[in-house]
KOLKOL-273764 format. One record per atom (N, C-alpha, C): x, z, y; residue in one letter. Coordinates in steps of 0.1 Angstrom, whole numbers, plus 5000, padded with zeros to 4 digits. Atoms other than C-alpha are relative to their C-alpha. Example, Ala and Ser with C-alpha at 12.3 -4.5 7.8 and 13.67 -1.06 7.14 Angstrom:
500950004988A 512350784955A 500950005012A 499150004989S 513750714989S 499250085011S 
***
This chain:
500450095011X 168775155836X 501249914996X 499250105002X 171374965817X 499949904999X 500050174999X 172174605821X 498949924992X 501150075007X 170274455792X 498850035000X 501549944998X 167174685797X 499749925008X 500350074983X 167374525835X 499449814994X 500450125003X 167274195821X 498749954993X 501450045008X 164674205790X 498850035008X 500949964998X 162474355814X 499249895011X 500550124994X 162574035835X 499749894996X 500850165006X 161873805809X 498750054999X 501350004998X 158373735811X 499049964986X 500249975017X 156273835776X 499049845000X 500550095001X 153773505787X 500849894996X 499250075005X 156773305780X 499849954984X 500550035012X 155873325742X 499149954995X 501450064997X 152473275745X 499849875002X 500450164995X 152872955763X 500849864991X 499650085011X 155472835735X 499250004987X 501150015016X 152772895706X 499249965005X 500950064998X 150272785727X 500549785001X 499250195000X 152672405729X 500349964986X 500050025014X 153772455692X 498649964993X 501650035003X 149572435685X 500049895002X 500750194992X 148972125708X 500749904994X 499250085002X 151971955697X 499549924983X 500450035018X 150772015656X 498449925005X 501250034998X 147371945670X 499749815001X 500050145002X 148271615680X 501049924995X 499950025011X 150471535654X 499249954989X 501149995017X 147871605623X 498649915010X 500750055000X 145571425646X 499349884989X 500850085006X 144771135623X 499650084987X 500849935008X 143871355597X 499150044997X 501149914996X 141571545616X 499049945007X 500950074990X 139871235635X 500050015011X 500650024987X 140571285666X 501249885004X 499150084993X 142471025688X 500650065013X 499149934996X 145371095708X 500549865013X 500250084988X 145970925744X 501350005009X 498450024990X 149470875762X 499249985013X 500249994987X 149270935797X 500850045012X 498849884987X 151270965831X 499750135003X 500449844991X 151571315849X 499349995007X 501250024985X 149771215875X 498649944998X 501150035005X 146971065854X 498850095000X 501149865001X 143371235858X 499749964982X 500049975015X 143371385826X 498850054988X 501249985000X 139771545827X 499449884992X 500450065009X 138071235813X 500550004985X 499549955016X 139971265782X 499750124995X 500749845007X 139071645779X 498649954995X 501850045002X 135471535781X 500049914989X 500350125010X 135771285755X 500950054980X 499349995011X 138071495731X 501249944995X 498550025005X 141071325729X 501250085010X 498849934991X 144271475736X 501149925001X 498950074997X 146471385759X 501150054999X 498550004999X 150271325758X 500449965006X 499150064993X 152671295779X 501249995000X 498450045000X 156071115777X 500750025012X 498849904989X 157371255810X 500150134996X 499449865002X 156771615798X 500949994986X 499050015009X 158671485766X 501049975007X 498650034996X 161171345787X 500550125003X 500049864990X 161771695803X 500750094985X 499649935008X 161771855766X 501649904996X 498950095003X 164471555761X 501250065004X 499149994990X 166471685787X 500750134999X 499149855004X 166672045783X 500550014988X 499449965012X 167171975748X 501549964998X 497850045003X 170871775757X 499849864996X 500050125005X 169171455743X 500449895003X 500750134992X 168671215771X 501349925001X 498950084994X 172571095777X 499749924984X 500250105016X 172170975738X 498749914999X 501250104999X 168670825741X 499849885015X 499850044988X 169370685774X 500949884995X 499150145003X 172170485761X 499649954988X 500750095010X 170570335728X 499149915012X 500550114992X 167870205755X 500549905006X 498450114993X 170870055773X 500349874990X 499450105009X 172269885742X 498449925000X 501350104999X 168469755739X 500349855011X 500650084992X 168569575771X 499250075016X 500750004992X 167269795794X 501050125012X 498649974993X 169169895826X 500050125004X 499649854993X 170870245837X 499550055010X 500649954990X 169270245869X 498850034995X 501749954999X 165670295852X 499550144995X 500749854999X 163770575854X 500650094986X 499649995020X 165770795822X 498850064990X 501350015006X 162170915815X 499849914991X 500050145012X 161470555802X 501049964993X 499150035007X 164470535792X 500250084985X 500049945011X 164570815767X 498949954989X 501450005005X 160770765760X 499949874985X 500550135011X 161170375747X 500950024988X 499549965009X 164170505728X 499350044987X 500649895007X 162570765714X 498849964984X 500750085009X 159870535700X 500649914988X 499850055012X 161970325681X 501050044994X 499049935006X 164370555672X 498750134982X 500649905002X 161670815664X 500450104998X 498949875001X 163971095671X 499650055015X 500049894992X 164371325696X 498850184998X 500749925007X 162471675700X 498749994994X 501049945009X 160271785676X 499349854990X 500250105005X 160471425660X 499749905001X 500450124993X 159271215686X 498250035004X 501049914996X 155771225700X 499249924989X 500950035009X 152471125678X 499749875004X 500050115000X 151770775673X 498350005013X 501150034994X 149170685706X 498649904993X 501250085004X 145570535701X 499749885011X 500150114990X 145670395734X 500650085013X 498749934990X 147970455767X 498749965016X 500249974988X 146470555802X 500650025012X 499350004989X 148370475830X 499849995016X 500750004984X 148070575869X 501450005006X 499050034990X 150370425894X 500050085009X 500349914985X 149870745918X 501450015002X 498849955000X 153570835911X 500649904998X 499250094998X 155170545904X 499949814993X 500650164999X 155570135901X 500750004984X 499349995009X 157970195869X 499150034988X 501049985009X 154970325848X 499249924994X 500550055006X 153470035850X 500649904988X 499950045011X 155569855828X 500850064990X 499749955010X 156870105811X 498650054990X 501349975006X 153470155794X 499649884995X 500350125005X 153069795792X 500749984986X 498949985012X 156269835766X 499450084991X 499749935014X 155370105748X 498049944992X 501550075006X 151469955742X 500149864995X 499850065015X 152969665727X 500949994996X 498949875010X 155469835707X 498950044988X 500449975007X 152370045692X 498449914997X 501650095002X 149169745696X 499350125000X 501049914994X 147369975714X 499449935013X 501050004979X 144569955749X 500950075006X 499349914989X 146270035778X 498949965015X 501149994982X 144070085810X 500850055010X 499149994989X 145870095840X 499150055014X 500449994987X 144470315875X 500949965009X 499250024987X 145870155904X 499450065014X 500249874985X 145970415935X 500749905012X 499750034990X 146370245968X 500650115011X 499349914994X 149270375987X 499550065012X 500549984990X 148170606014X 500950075012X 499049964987X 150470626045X 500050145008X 500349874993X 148370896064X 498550004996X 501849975010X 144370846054X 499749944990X 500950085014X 142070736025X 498749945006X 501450104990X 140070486042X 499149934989X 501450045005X 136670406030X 500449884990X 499950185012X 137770036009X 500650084991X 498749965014X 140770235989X 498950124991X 500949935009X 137870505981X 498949924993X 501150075012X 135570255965X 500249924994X 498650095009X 138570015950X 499950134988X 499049925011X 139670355929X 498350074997X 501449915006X 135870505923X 499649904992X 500450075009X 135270195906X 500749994985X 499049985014X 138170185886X 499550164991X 500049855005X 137170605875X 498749944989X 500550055011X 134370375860X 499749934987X 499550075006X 135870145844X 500650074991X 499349965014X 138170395825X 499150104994X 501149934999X 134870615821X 499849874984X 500550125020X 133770285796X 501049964994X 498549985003X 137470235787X 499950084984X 499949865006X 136870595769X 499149954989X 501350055008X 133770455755X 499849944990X 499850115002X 134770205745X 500750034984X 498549995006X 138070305724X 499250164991X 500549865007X 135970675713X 498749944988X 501350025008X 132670475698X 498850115007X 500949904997X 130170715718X 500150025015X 500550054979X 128970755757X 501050125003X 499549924987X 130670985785X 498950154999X 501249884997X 128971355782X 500150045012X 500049954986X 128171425816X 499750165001X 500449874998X 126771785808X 501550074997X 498549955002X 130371845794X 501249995009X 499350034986X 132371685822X 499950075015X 500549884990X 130371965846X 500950074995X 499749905003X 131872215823X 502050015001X 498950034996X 135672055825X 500950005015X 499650034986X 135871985862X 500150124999X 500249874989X 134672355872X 502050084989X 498149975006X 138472475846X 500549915005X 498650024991X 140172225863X 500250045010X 500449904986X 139072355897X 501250134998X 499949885001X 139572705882X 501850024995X 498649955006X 143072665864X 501249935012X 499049974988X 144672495897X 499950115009X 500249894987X 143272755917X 501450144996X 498949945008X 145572995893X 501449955003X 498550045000X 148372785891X 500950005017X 499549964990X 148472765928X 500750155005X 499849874996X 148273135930X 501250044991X 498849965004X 151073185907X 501249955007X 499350054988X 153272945931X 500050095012X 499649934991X 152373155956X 500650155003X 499649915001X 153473445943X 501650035011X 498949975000X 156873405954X 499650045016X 500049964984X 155973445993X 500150114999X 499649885000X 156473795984X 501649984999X 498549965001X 159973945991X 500250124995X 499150065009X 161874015967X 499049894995X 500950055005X 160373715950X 499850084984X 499449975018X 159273815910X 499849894991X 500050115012X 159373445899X 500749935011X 498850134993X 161973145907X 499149884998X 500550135003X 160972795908X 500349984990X 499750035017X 162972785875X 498850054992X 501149975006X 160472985861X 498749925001X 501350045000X 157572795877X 500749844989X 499950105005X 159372455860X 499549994985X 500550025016X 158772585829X 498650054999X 501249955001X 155772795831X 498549845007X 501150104995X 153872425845X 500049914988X 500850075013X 153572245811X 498550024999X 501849975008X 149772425807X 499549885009X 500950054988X 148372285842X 500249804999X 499450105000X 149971955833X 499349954986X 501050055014X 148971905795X 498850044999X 501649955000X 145572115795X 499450075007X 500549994989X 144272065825X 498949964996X 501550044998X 140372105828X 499850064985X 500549895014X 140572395792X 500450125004X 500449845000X 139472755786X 501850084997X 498549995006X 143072765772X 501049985012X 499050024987X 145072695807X 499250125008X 500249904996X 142872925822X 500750154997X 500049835000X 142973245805X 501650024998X 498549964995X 146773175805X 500450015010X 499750004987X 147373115840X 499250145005X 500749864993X 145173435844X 500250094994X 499349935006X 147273615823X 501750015006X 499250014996X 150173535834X 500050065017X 500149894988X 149373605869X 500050135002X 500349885000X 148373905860X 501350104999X 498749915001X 151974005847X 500949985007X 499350014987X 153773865876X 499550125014X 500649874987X 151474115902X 500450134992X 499549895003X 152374365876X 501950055004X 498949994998X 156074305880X 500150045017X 499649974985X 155674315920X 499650155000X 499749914999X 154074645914X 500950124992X 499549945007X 156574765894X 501550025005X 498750014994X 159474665915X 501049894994X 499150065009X 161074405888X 499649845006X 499850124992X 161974075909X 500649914993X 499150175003X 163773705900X 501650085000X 498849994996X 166973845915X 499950164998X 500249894997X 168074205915X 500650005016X 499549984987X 169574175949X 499549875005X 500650134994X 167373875967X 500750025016X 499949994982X 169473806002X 499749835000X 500250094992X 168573466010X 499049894987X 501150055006X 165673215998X 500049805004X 499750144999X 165772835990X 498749914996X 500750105002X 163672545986X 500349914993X 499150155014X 164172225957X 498949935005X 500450044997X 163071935966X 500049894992X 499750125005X 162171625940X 499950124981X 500249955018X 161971685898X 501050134998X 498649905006X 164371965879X 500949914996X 498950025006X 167371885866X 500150104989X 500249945014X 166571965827X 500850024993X 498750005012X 169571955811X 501150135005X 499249904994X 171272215840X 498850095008X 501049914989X 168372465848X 500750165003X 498649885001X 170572765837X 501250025006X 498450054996X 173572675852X 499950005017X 500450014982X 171772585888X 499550135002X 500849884995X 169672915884X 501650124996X 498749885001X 172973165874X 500849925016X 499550034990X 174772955903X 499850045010X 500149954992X 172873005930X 499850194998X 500549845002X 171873395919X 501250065003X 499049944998X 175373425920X 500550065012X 500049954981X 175373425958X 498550065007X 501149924989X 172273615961X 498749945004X 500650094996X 170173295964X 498949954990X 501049985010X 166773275949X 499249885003X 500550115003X 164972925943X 498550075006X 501849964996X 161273045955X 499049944999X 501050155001X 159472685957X 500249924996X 499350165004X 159772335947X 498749905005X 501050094998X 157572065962X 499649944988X 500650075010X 157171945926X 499250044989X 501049935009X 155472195907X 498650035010X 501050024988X 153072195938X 499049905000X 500850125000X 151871865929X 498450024994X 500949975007X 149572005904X 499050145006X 500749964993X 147672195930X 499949955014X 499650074986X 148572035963X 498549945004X 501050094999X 145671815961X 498650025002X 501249874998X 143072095953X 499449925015X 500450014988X 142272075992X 498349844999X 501150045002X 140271755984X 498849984987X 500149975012X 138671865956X 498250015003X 501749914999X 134271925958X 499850074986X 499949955012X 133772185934X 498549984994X 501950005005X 129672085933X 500849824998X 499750175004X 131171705929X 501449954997X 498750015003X 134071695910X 500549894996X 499650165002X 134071355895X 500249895011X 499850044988X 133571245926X 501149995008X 498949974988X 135871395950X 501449984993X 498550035000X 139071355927X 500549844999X 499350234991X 139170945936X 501050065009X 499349964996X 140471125962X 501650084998X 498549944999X 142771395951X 500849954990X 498650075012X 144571155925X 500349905005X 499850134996X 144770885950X 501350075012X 499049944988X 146671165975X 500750064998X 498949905003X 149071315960X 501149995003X 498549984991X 152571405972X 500749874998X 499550114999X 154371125958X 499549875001X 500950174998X 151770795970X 499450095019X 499749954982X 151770976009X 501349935005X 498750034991X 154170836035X 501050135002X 498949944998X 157170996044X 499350145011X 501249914990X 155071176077X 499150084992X 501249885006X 152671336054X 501050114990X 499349955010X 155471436028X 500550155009X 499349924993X 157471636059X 499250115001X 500949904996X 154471816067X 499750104993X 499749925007X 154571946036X 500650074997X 498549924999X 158072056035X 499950115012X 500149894992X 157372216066X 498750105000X 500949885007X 154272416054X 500550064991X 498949925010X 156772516026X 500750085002X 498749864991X 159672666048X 499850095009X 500649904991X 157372856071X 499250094989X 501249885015X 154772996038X 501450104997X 498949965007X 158373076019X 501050095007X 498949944989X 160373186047X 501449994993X 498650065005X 163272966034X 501250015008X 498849984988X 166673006046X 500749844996X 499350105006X 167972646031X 499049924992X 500650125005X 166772326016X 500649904991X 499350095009X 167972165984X 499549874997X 501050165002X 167071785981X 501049924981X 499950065011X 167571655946X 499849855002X 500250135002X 168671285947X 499849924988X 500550075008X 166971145923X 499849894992X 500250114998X 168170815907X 498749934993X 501650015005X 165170845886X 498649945003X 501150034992X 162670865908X 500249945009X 499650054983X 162970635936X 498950035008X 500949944988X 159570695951X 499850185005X 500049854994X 160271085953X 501450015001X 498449974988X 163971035968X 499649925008X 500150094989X 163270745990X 499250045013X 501049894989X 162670906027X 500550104995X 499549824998X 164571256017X 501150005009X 499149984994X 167171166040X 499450005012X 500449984984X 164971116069X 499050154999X 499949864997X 163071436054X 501050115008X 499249894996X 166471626053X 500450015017X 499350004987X 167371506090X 498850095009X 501149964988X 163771616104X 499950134997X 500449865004X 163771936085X 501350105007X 499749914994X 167172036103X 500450025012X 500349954988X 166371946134X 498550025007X 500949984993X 162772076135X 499950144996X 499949835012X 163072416109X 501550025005X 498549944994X 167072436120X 500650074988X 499549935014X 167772556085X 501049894994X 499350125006X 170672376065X 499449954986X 500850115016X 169872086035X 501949984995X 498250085008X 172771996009X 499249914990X 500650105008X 171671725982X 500850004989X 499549995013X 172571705948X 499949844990X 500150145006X 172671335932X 500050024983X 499650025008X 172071295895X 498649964995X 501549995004X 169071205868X 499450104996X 501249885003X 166371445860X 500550024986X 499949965017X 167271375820X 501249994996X 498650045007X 170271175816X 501150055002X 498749884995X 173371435817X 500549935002X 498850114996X 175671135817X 500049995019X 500350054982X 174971125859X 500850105004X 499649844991X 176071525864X 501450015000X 498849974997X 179071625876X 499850145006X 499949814996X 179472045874X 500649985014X 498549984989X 182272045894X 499649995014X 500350084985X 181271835923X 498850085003X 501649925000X 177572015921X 500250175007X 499649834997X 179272365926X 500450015013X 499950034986X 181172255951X 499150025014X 500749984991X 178672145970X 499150085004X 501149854997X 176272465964X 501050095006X 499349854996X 179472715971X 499649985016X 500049974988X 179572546006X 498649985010X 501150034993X 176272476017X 499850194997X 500149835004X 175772896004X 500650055014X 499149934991X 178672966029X 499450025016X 501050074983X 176672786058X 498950075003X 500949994999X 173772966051X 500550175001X 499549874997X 175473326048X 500849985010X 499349984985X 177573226083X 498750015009X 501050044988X 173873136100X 499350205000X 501349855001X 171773496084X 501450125003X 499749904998X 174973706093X 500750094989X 
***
């Protein structure tokens, strides 16, 4: 088979799909005021479910930041926020984001004017007032869930602190919609969110097959659905389509790599502006991305999940998620990751972005290589803002950390 056959046959045809299904949502909440519906800003980490149930659709300015990033934007939007007043070390997410707002530029024109912003501290302390900003910017409600940090359990007070709050933005909704909470429809949402992490996991876990036939690059992009339309018929029958053509590829023989010798781990956000560049880099040496603790998030949590009490049980799984765990519960993850994956190396993404998902990767990286014995190399820059990256230096340190890992496997 000639070269280009080999390749088109590895691009993945759901790929299209999942861009007309974003092109939709995007117009969708766009033309919202036209069409009457209201339109809801919201972190990633936000339970997103009550807004299905209520009909508004959510947005989120971190997956914009992301589109910011791959698109090349974020070093230009990054520094306008700058000239604002607001400083280089912050998150370049918010940095693009507030830009963005008063620029009203970047992709696809900037996002749709919010009705009211929903903010959950599970992920980080930075949200809270960057939400505070952009809600009075647009004189909008902003409702704020505050998740108590949980070191190693979810003790009985922090579950009835955050089950109150789930009621609070329950009349919030109510409040801001004109019209009650449908609980017979909220049955029907929970059991697709259930249903569409259970998928999304299973597509993650695809790669535990060797050869893998998907990279984490792939999972970075293919996790938009599970993230914006989480708890719809529409994330489903994608994620169950998709699956479906990934198990087709394993029986078909058509892998990530055509020569897979050695298997890696990412640890912390992508780096959107160089996903190409990291994924031809490593491939170059044979070395295939397989997992990332961050597309994980959006199943991770499943575990506490009741599928007969769904409203219920996710106080829990939005109060435990990977990044609002101690450092102890994080590792344990990492090391359920490099034993599932059968990793040969561990790439840690320093993140000046995120400080609550770098802070503690160095005492990960230390325990991971003397308890797994595998080597870690780290990569310093922002998730958006290119102005951070340095190729050069980046290569560098992938050629030799590669070298180290092809002296250990022989």
């Amino acid at each position: 088979m000639r070269a280009p056959e080999k390749e088109k046959k590895r691009s993945f045809r759901s790929a299209k799909r999942m861009r007309d299904i974003m092109t939709e949502y995007y117009i969708n909440a766009k033309t919202a005021p036209q069409t009457g519906k209201k339109v809801a800003w919201i972190t990633s980490g936000g339970p997103v479910e009550p807004l299905i149930v209520m009909d508004v659709i959510p947005v989120y300015p971190e997956n914009y930041g992301a589109m910011i990033g791959a698109s090349h934007m974020g070093g230009d939007l990054c520094a306008k926020a700058e000239a604002m007043g607001y400083s280089s070390d912050l998150c370049s997410y918010a940095r693009a984001d507030i830009a963005c707002a008063v620029e009203n530029g970047g992709p696809i024109g900037g996002l749709p004017r919010p009705d009211m912003l929903i903010c959950c501290n599970n992920i980080c302390g930075t949200v809270l007032k960057w939400y505070e900003v952009q809600a009075r910017y647009f004189g909008v409600p902003l409702f704020i869930l505050d998740t108590p940090f949980c070191h190693t359990e979810f003790p009985d007070q922090a579950r009835k602190y955050v089950r109150r709050q789930f009621d609070e933005y329950i009349a919030f909704l109510e409040t801001a919609c004109g019209r009650p909470f449908d609980e017979e429809k909220s049955l029907e949402v929970g059991r697709l969110s259930i249903e569409g992490q259970k998928l999304w996991k299973a597509v993650l876990d695809a790669t535990a097959h060797k050869p893998a036939p998907i990279t984490a690059f792939d999972a970075f992009f293919f996790l938009a659905l599970i993230v914006t339309l989480r708890g719809t018929q529409v994330a489903v029958d994608f994620y169950r389509d998709l699956l479906q053509e990934i198990n087709e590829r394993i029986n078909d023989g058509v892998f990530a790599l055509e020569n897979e010798k050695y298997r890696i781990l990412w640890d912390n956000l992508p780096i959107w502006y160089r996903l190409k560049w990291l994924s031809d880099t490593f491939a170059s040496h044979g070395a295939c991305l397989v997992a990332d603790t961050y597309t994980t998030a959006w199943c991770g949590s499943m575990k506490y999940i009741d599928e007969n009490n769904f409203f219920e049980s996710i106080v829990e799984a939005y109060t435990r998620i990977y990044l609002n765990i101690g450092v102890d519960e994080m590792v344990k993850t990492v090391f359920e990751m490099i034993d599932k994956y059968q990793v040969d190396g561990l790439v840690i993404h320093s993140n000046r972005s995120c400080k609550p998902y770098s802070f503690g990767q160095y005492d990960i990286e230390k325990m991971v290589r003397e308890v797994k014995g595998i080597p870690t190399m780290t990569i310093e820059s922002h998730m958006t803002d290119e102005r951070s990256f340095s190729e050069s230096a980046t290569k560098t340190r992938i050629d030799a950390f590669m070298e180290i890992i092809k002296a250990r496997k022989g």
